[in-house]
PDB file of N, CA, C and O in Angstrom, chain B, residues numbered from 101:
ATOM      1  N   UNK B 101     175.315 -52.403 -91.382  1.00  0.00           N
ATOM      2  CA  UNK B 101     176.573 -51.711 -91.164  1.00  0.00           C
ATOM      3  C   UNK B 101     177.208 -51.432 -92.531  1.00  0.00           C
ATOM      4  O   UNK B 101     177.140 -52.325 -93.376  1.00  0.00           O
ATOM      5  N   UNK B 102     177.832 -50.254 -92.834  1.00  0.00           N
ATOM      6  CA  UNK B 102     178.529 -50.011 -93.804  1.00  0.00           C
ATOM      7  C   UNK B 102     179.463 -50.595 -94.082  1.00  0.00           C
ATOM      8  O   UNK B 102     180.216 -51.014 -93.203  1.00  0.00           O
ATOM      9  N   UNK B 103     179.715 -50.814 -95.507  1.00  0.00           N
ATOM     10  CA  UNK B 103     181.404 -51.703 -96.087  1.00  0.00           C
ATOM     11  C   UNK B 103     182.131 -50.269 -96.078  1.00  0.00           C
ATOM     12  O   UNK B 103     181.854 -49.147 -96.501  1.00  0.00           O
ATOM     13  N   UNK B 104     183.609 -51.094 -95.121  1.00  0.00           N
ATOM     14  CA  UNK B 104     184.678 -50.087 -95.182  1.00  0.00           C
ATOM     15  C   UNK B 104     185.943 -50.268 -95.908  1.00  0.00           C
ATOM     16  O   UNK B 104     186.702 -51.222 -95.740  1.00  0.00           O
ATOM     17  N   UNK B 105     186.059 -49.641 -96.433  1.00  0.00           N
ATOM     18  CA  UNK B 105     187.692 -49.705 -97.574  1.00  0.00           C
ATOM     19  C   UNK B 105     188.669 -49.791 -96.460  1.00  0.00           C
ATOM     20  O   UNK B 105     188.528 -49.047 -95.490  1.00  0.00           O
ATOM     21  N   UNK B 106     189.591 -50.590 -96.518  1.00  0.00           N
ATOM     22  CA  UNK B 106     190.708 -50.168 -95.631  1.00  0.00           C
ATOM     23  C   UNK B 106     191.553 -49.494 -96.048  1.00  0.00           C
ATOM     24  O   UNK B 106     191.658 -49.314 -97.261  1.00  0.00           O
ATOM     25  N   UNK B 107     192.582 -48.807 -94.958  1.00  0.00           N
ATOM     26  CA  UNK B 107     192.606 -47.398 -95.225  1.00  0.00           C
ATOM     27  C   UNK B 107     194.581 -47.579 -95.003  1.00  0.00           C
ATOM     28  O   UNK B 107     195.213 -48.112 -94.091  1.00  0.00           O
ATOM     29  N   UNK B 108     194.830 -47.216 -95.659  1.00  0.00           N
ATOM     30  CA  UNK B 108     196.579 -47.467 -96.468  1.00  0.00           C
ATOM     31  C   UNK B 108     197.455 -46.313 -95.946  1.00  0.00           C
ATOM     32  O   UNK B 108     196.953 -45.191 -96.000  1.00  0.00           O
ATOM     33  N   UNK B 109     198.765 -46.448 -95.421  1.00  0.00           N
ATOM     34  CA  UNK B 109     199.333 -44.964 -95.040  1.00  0.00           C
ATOM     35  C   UNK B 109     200.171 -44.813 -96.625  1.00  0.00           C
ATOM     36  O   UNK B 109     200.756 -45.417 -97.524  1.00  0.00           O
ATOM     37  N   UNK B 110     199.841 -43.915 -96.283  1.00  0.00           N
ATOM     38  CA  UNK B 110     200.405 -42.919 -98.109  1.00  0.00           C
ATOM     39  C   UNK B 110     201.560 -42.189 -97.627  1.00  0.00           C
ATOM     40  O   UNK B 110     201.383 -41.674 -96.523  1.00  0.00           O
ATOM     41  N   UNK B 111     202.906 -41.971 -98.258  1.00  0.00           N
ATOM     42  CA  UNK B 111     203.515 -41.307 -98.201  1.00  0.00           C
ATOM     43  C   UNK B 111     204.052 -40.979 -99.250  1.00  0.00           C
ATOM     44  O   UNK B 111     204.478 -41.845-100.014  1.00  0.00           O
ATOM     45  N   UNK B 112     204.140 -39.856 -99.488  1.00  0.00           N
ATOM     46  CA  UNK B 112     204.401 -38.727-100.841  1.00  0.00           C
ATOM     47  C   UNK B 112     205.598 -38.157-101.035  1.00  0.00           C
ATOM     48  O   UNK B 112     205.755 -37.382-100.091  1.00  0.00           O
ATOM     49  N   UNK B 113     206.356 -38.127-101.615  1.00  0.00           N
ATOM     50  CA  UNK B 113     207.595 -37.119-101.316  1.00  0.00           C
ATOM     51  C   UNK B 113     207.660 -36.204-103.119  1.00  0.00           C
ATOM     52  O   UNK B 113     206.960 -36.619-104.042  1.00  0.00           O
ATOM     53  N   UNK B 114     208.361 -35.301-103.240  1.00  0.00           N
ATOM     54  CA  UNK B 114     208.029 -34.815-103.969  1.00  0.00           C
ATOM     55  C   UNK B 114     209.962 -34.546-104.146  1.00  0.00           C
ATOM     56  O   UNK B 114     210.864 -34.211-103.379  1.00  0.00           O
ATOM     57  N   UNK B 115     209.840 -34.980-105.826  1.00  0.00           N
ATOM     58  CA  UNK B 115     211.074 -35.207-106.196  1.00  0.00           C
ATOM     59  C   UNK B 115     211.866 -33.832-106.322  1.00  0.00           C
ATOM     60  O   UNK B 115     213.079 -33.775-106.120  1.00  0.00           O
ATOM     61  N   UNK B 116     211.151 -32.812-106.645  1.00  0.00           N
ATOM     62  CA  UNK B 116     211.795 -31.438-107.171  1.00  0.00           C
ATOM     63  C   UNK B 116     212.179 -30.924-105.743  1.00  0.00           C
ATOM     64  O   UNK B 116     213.325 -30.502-105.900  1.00  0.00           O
ATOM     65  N   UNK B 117     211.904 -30.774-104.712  1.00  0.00           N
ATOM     66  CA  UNK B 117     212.095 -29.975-103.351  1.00  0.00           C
ATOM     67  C   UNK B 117     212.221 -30.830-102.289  1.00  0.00           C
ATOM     68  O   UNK B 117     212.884 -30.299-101.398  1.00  0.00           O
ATOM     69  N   UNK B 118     211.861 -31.920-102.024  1.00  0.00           N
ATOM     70  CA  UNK B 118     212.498 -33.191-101.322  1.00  0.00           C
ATOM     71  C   UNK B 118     210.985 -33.110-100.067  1.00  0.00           C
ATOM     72  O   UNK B 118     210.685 -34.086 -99.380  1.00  0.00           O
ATOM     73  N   UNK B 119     210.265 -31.851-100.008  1.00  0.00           N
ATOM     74  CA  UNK B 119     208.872 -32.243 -98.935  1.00  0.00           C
ATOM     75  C   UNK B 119     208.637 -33.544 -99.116  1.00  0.00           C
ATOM     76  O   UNK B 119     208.989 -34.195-100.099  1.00  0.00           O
ATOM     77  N   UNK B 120     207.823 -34.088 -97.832  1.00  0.00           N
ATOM     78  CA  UNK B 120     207.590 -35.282 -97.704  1.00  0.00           C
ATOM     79  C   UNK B 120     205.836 -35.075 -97.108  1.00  0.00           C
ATOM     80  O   UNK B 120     205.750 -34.459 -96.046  1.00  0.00           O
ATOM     81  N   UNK B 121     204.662 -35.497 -97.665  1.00  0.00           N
ATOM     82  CA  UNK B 121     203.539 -35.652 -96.803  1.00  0.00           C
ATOM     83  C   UNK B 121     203.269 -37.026 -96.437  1.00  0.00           C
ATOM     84  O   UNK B 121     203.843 -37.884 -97.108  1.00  0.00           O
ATOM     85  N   UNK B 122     202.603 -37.352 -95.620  1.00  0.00           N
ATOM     86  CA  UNK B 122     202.132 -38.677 -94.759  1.00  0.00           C
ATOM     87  C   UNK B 122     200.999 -38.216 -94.807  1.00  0.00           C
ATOM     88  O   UNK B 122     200.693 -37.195 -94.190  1.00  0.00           O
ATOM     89  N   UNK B 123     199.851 -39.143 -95.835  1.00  0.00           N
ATOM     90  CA  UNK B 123     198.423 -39.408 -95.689  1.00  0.00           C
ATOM     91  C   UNK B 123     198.125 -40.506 -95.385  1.00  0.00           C
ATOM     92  O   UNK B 123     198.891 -41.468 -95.453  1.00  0.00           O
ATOM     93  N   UNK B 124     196.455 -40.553 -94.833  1.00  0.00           N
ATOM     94  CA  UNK B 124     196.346 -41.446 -95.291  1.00  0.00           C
ATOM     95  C   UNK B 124     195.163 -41.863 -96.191  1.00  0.00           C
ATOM     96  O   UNK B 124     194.398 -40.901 -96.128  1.00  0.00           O
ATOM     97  N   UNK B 125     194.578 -42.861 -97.053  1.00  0.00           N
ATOM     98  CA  UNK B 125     193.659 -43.042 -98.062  1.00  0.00           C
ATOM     99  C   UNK B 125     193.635 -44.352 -98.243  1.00  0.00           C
ATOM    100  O   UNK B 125     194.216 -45.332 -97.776  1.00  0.00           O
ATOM    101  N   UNK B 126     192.337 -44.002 -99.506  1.00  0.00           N
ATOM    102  CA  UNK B 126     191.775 -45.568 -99.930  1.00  0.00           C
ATOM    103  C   UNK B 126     191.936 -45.794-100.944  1.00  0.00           C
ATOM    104  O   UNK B 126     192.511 -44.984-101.672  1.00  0.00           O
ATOM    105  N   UNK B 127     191.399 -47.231-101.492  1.00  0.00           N
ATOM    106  CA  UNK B 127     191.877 -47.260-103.143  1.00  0.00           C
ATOM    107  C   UNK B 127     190.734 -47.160-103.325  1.00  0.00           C
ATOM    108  O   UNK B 127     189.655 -47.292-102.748  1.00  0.00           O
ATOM    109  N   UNK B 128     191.285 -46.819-104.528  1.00  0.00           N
ATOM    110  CA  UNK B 128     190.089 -46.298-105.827  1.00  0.00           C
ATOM    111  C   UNK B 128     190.094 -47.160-107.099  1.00  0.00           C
ATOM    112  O   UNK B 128     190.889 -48.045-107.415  1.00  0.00           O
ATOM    113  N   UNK B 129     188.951 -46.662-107.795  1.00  0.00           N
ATOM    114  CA  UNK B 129     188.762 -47.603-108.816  1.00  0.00           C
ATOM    115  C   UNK B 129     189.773 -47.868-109.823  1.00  0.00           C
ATOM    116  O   UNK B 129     189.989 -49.029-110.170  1.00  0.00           O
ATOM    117  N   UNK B 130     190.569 -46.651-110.445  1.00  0.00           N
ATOM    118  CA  UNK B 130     191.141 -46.557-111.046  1.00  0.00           C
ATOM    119  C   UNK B 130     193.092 -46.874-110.680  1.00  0.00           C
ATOM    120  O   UNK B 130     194.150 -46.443-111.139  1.00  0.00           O
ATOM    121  N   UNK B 131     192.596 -48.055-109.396  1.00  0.00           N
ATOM    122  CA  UNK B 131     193.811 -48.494-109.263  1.00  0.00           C
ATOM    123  C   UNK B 131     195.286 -48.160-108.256  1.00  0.00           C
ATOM    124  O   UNK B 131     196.246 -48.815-107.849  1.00  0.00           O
ATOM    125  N   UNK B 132     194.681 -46.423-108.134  1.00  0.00           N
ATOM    126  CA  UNK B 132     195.751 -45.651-107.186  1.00  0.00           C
ATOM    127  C   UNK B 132     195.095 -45.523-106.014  1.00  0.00           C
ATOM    128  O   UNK B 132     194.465 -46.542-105.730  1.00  0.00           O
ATOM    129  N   UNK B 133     194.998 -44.522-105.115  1.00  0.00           N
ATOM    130  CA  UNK B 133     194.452 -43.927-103.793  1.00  0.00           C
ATOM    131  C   UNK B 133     194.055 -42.619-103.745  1.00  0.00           C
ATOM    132  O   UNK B 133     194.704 -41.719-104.277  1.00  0.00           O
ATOM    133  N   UNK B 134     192.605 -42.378-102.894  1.00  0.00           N
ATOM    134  CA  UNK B 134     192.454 -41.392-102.736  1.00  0.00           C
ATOM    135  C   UNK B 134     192.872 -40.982-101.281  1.00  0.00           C
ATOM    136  O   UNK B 134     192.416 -41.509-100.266  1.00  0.00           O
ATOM    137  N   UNK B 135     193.993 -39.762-101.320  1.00  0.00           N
ATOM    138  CA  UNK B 135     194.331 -39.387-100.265  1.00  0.00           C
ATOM    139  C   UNK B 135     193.457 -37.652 -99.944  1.00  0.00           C
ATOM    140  O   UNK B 135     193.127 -37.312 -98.808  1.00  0.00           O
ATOM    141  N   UNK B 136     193.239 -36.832-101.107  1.00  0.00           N
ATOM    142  CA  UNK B 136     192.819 -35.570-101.187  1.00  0.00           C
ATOM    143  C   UNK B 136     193.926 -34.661-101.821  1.00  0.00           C
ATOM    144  O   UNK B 136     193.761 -33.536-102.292  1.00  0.00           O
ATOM    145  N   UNK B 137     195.106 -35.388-101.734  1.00  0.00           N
ATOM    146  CA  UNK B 137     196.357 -34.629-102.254  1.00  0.00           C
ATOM    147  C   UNK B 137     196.465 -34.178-103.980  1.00  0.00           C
ATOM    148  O   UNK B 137     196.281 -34.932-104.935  1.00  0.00           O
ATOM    149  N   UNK B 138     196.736 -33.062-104.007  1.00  0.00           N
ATOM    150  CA  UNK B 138     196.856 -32.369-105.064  1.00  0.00           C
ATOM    151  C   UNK B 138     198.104 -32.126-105.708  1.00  0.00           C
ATOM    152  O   UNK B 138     198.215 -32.598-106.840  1.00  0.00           O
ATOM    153  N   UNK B 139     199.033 -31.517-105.253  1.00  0.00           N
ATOM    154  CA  UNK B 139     200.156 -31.172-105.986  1.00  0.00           C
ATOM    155  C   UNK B 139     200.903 -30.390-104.156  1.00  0.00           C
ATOM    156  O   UNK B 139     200.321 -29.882-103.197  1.00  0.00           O
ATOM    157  N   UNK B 140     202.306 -30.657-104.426  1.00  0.00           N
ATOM    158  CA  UNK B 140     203.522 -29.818-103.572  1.00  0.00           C
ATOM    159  C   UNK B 140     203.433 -28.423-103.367  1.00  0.00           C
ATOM    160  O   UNK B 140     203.155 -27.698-104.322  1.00  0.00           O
ATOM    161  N   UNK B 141     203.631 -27.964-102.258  1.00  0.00           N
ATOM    162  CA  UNK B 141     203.767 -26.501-102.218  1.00  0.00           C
ATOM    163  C   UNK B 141     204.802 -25.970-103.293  1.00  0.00           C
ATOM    164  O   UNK B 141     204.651 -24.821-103.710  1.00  0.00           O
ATOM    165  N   UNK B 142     205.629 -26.585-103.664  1.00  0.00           N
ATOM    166  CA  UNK B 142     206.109 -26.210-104.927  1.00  0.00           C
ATOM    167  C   UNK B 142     205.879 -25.819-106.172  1.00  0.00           C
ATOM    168  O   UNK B 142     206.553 -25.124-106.932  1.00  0.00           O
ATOM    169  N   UNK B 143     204.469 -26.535-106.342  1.00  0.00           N
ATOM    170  CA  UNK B 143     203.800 -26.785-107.589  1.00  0.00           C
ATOM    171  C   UNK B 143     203.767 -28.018-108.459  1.00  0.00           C
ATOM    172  O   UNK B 143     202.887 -28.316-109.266  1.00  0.00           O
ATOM    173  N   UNK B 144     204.787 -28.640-108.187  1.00  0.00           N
ATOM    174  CA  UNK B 144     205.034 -30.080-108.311  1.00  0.00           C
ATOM    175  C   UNK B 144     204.224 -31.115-108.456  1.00  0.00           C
ATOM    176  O   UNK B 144     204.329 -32.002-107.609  1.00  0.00           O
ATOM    177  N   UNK B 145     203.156 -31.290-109.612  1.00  0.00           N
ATOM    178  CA  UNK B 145     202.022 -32.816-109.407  1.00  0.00           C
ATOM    179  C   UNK B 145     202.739 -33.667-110.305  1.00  0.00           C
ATOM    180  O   UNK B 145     202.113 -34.727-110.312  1.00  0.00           O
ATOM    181  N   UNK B 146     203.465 -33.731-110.864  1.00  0.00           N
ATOM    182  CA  UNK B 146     203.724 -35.076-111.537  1.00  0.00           C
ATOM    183  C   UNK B 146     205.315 -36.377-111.178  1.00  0.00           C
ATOM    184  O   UNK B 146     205.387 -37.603-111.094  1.00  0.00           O
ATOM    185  N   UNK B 147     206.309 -35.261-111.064  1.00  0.00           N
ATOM    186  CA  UNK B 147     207.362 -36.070-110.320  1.00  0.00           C
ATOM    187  C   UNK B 147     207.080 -36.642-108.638  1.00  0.00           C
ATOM    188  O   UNK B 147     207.836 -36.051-107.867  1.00  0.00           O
ATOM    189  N   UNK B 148     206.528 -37.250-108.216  1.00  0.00           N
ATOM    190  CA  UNK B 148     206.466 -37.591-106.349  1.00  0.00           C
ATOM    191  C   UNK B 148     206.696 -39.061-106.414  1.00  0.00           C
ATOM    192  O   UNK B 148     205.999 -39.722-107.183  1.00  0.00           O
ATOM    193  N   UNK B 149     207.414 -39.517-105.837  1.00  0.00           N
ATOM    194  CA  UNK B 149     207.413 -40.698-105.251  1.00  0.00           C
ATOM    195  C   UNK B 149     206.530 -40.972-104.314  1.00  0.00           C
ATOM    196  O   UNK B 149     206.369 -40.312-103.288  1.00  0.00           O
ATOM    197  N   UNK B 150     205.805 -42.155-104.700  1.00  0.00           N
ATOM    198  CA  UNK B 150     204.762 -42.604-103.397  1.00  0.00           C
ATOM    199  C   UNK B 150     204.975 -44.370-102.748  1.00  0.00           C
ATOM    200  O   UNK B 150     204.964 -45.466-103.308  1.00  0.00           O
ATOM    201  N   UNK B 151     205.087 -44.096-101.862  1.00  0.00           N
ATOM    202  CA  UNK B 151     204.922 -44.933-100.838  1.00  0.00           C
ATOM    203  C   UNK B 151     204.027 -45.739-100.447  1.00  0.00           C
ATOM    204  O   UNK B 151     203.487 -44.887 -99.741  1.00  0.00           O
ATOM    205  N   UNK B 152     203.368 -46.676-100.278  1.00  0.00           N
ATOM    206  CA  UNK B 152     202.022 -47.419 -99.911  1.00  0.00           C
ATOM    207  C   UNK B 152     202.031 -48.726 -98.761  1.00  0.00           C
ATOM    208  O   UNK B 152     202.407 -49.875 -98.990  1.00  0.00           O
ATOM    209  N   UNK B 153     201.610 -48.291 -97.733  1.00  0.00           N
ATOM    210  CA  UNK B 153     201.563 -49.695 -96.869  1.00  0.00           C
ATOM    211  C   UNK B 153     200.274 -49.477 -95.960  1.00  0.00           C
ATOM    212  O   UNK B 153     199.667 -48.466 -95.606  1.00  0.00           O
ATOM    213  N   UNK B 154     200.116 -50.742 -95.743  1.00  0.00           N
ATOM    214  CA  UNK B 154     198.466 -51.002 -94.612  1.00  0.00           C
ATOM    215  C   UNK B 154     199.120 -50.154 -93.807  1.00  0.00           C
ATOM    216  O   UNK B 154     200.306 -49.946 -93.549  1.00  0.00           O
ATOM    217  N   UNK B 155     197.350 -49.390 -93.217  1.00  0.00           N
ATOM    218  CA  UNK B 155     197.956 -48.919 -91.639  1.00  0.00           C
ATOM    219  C   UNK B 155     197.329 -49.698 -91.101  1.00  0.00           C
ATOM    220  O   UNK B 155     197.387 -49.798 -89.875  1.00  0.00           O
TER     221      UNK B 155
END
């Protein structure tokens, strides 16, 4: 059987326009999560507040 990462609800909000996304993802090596998320419909990748709890 495969090893499974457990899997974290992500929530994103994005400081410049106030959107909010709800992912969810895994951690990664480098300490953060991979959710697939890129940047705000705004354009926005560096100001977001993120959120992190088990789902």
């Amino acid at each position: 059987m495969p090893d499974t990462k457990p899997r974290y609800k992500v929530t994103i909000r994005c400081t410049e326009c106030g959107e909010k996304y709800i992912l969810r993802g895994t951690p990664n090596s480098n300490g953060g999560f991979d959710t697939g998320f890129k940047r705000c419909v705004c354009g926005n990748e560096k100001k977001l507040d993120v959120d992190v709890s088990l789902e």
